[in-house]
C-alpha positions, 0 to 999 in steps of 0.5 A, spaced: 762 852 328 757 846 330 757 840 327 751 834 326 749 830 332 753 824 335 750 818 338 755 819 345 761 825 346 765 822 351 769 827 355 776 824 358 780 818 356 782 815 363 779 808 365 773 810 365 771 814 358 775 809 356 771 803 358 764 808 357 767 809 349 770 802 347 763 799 350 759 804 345 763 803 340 762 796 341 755 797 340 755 800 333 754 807 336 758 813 333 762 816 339 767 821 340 772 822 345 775 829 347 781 828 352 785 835 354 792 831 355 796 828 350 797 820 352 801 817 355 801 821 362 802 821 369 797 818 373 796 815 380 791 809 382 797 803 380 793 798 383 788 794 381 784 788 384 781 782 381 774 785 380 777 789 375 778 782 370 771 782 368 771 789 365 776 788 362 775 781 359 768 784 356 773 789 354 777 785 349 783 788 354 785 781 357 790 779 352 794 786 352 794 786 359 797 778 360 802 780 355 804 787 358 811 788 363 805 789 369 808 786 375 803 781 377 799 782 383 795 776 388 795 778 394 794 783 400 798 785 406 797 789 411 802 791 417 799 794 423 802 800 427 806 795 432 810 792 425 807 785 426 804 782 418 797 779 418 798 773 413 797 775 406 789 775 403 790 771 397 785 772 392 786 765 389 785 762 395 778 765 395 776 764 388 780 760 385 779 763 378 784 766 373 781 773 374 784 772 382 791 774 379 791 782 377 796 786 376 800 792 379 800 798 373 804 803 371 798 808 370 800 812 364 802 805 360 795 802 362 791 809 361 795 809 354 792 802 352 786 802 354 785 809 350 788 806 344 783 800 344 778 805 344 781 807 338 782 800 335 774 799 336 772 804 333 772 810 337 773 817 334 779 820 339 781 827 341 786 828 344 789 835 347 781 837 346 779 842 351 773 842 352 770 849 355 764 846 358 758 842 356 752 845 352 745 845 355 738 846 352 734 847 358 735 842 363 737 837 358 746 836 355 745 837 348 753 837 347 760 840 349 763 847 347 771 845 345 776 851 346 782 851 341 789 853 342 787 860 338 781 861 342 776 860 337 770 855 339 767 849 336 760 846 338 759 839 337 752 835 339 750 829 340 745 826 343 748 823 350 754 826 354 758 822 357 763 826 362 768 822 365 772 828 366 776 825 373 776 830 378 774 838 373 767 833 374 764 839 369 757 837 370 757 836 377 761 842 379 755 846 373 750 843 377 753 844 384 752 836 385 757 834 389 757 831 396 764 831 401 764 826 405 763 827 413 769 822 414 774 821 409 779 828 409 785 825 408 792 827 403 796 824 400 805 824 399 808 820 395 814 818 390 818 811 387 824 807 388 828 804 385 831 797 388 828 797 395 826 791 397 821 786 395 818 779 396 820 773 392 815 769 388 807 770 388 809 775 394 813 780 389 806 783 386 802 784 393 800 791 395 801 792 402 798 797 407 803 799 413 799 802 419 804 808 421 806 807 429 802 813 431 795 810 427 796 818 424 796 814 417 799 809 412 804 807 407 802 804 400 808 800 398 806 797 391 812 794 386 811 795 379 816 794 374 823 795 371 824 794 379 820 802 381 816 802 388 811 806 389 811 809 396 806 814 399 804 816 405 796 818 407 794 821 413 789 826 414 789 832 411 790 838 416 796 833 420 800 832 413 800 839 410 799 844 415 804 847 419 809 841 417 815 842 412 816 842 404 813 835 401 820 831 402 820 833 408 814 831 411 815 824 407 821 823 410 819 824 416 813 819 416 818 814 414 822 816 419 817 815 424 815 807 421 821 803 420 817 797 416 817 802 411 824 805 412 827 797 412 824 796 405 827 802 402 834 802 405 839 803 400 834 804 395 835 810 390 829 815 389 827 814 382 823 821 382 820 827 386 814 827 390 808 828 388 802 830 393 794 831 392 789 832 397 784 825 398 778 830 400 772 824 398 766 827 394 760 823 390 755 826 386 748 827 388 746 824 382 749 819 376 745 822 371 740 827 368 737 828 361 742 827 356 748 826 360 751 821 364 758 821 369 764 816 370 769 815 374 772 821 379 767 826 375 762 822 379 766 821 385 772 819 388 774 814 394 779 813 398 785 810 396 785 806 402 783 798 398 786 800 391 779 800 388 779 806 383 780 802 377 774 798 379 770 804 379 771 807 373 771 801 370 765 799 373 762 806 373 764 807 365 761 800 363 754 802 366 754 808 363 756 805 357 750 799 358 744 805 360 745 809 354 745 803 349 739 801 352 736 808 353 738 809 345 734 804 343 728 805 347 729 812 344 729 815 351 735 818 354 731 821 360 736 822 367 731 817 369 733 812 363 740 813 363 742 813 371 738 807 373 744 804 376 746 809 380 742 806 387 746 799 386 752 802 385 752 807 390 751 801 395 756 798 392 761 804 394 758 805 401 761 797 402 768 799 400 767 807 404 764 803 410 770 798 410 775 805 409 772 808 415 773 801 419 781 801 418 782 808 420 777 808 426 782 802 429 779 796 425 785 790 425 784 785 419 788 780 423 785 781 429 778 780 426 779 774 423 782 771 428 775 772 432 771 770 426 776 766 421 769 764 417 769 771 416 776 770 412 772 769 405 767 775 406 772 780 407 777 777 402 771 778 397 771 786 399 778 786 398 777 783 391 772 788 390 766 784 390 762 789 393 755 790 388 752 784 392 749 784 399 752 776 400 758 781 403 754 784 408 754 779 413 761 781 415 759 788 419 754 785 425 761 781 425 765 787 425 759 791 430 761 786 436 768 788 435 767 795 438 769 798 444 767 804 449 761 806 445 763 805 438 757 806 433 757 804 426 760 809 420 756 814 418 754 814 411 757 818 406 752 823 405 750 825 412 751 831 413 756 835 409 756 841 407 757 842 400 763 848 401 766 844 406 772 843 402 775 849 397 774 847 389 780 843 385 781 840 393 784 833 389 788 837 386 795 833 385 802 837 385 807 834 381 815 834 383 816 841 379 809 843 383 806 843 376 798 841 377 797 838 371 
C-alpha cells in the first residue's frame, strides 16, 4: 500500500522529532510522525541546562513545564576524588535570566509531553509504528517502509525524512556514516532511590557529578521528584563491564569505593533495578543528504558527562526543522540545502566533547578557577551550554597552561576511529528484567 507524498515524515517521537514535528507544523507543513514505542516510556538523559529554555520557549512548551512537579535546577556541582566540594556554578549568577533556572525531568513524562504538544499543533502522530527502513530512490530519501503487527508493509512518501530514530540511527547505520570517538568509550550503571539526602533550598535541584577515589569514573546524582534520586556510575567500558560481577554488584561497589555517594544514600530505599547502557560516543559524518535530515542520537551521542543531550536534540531537531522550511520553500531539498547547519553545530559539539574529555583527563573546575577566577563566567557558560559561539573559546589557551608532563590538547572526534571499532546497537540499554527495549 502507498500513500500521497507528505511535505516531512519524522521517524521518532523523542525530544528531538518532537521538536523537528512541532516546528514544522508550526510551519503549516503537513508532517507525520511514526514512533515504535507507545508513550509514556522509560528513558535516561534527566537533566536539562539552561540553553534548553530557548527551545522550548520557541516551542510553546515553557508554560507546561513551569506547571509541572519537575524539580527545579540552578546550579552544578562538582566533588573531586578526595570528597572536597567546588562552589556551585550557579546559572544566574552568570546570567541573570529566567532561562538561568531549568529543571530536573522525569524523561517519560517530559518525552510524553512534548509528544503530545506535537500533537496539539498539528502533527499527525503514530505511535507503536514500526518503521522497517527508509525508502530511497537513487541517492535520494523519498519516505519510509512501516511493518505492521501482521507483517504486511506500507509505503508512505513524503517529500523530506527527518530520521531522529535515537540510537537504531536507520539512515546512518544504511549508509555507513558513523564515526566512534577515539576518546570516549565509557558505560554506564545505574538505579533510583528514594529519600537519600538532598540539599535545602535553590540547592535541592542541583546535578552533582562526584569523581570516584580512584579517578576510574563518576557518579550522577540528580533529585527528581516524588522524592527519587537518579544515581549512576560512569566509568570507562572495559573497567566497568568486563570480568566484574552482575550489574548490582559492580554499582555496589562503586558506591562502596566513593563515600560521598554512599553518605548521600544512607538509609535511602531502592525505588527500582539497575539499569546499564554502554556510553560508546559516535557522530554521523554527515547531518544531512538528498531528502533526508538526522536528529538527535540518530546523528550522534555524547557523553553524558554535562547533562547536554536534551540540548542537542532539541538544538539539532530545531535546525533540522528550519533547514527544510526553507528548503521547501526555495524547492530545493538538496543535502546541501537541508544540512547547512551541520558545520556550526558540529563545532558547537566539539566545545562541550572537548570539555568531557578535559574532566576525564585529570581537569579540576575548582582548581581552574581558582588559577583563573575571570574565567569563571566562560566556563559556567559552557556548563549552561552555550556552546554555538566562539565567544567560549577563549577558556582552552587557559586550560592548555593548566597541563602537565607533556600533555597536549584533545584530539578531535573524528581523529581516526575506525568505523568497526565498536560492535552494532553498542549504546544499547538493558533494562532491570535485562530487557533491551
Amino acid at each position: 500500500m502507498t500513500h500521497s507524498a507528505l511535505d516531512t515524515i519524522v521517524i521518532g517521537g523523542g525530544p528531538a522529532g518532537a521538536t523537528a514535528a512541532t516546528l514544522l507544523a508550526q510551519a503549516g507543513l503537513r508532517v507525520r510522525l511514526f514512533e515504535r514505542e507507545r508513550f509514556p516510556r522509560f528513558h535516561i538523559g534527566e537533566s536539562l541546562i539552561p540553553e534548553t529554555y530557548w527551545v522550548l520557549e520557541r516551542l510553546g512548551m515553557l508554560p507546561k513545564m513551569q506547571q509541572s512537579r519537575f524539580v527545579k535546577k540552578y546550579s552544578v556541582q562538582f566533588v573531586t576524588a578526595s570528597g572536597k566540594e567546588s562552589a556551585p556554578f550557579y546559572f544566574w549568577d552568570n546570567r541573570p535570566h529566567e532561562c538561568s533556572q531549568t529543571w530536573q525531568v522525569v524523561r517519560s513524562e517530559f518525552d510524553h509531553m512534548m509528544l503530545e504538544h506535537a500533537r496539539e499543533h498539528g502533527v499527525d502522530v503514530h505511535e507503536g509504528a514500526h518503521v522497517a527502513e527508509v525508502l530511497f530512490d537513487g541517492d535520494r530519501a523519498i519516505g519510509v517502509r512501516l511493518r505492521h503487527a501482521d507483517g504486511t508493509l506500507e509505503d508512505v512518501h513524503a517529500r523530506v525524512v527527518v530520521d531522529a530514530s535515537g540510537q537504531a540511527a536507520l539512515i546512518q547505520n544504511r549508509l555507513k556514516l558513523r564515526v566512534w570517538d577515539p576518546v570516549l568509550n565509557k558505560g554506564a550503571i545505574w538505579t533510583y532511590w528514594e529519600g537519600a539526602y538532598r540539599d535545602a533550598g535553590k540547592d535541592e535541584g542541583a546535578t552533582m557529578v562526584l569523581q570516584t577515589p580512584d579517578r576510574q569514573g563518576w557518579f550522577w546524582y540528580i533529585p527528581l521528584h516524588d522524592d527519587v534520586v537518579s544515581v549512576g556510575v560512569v566509568a570507562p567500558f572495559d573497567y566497568i563491564f568486563k570480568n566484574r560481577g552482575n550489574h548490582e554488584q559492580t554499582y555496589t561497589e562503586e558506591v562502596d569505593r566513593c563515600p560521598a555517594v554512599k553518605r548521600r544514600i544512607d538509609g535511602a530505599r531502592r525505588a527500582t533495578g539497575y539499569f546499564a547502557t554502554r556510553d560508546y560516543s559516535y557522530r554521523s559524518r554527515q547531518v544531512a543528504g538528498d531528502g533526508w535530515v538526522l536528529a538527535g542520537d540518530a546523528f550522534g551521542f555524547l557523553d553524558p558527562l554535562y547533562s547536554s543531550g536534551v540540548l542537542l536534540a532539541l538544538k539539532s531537531g530545531e535546525l533540522a526543522a528550519d533547514a527544510i522550511i526553507g528548503g521547501l520553500a526555495a524547492g530545493d531539498t538538496s543535502g546541501a540545502r537541508l544540512g547547512a547547519w551541520g558545520p556550526a553545530f558540529n563545532e558547537g559539539v566539539d566545545r562541550m566533547r572537548r570539555l568531557v574529555c578535559e574532566y576525564y583527563d585529570g581537569f579540576s573546575f575548582g582548581g581552574f578557577v581558582k588559577q583563573y577566577p575571570d574565567m569563571v563566567g566562560t566556563v559556567t557558560d559552557l556548563l549552561i551550554g552555550d556552546l554555538f559561539t566562539d565567544r567560549v573559546d577563549k577558556v582552552w589557551p587557559a586550560m592548555e597552561t593548566t597541563y602537565r608532563d607533556g600533555k597536549q590538547p584533545i584530539p578531535p572526534w573524528n581523529a581516526g576511529a575506525a568505523p568497526d571499532a565498536v560492535p552494532d546497537k553498542a549504546n544499547e540499554l538493558v533494562l532491570p528484567d535485562g530487557r533491551r527495549p
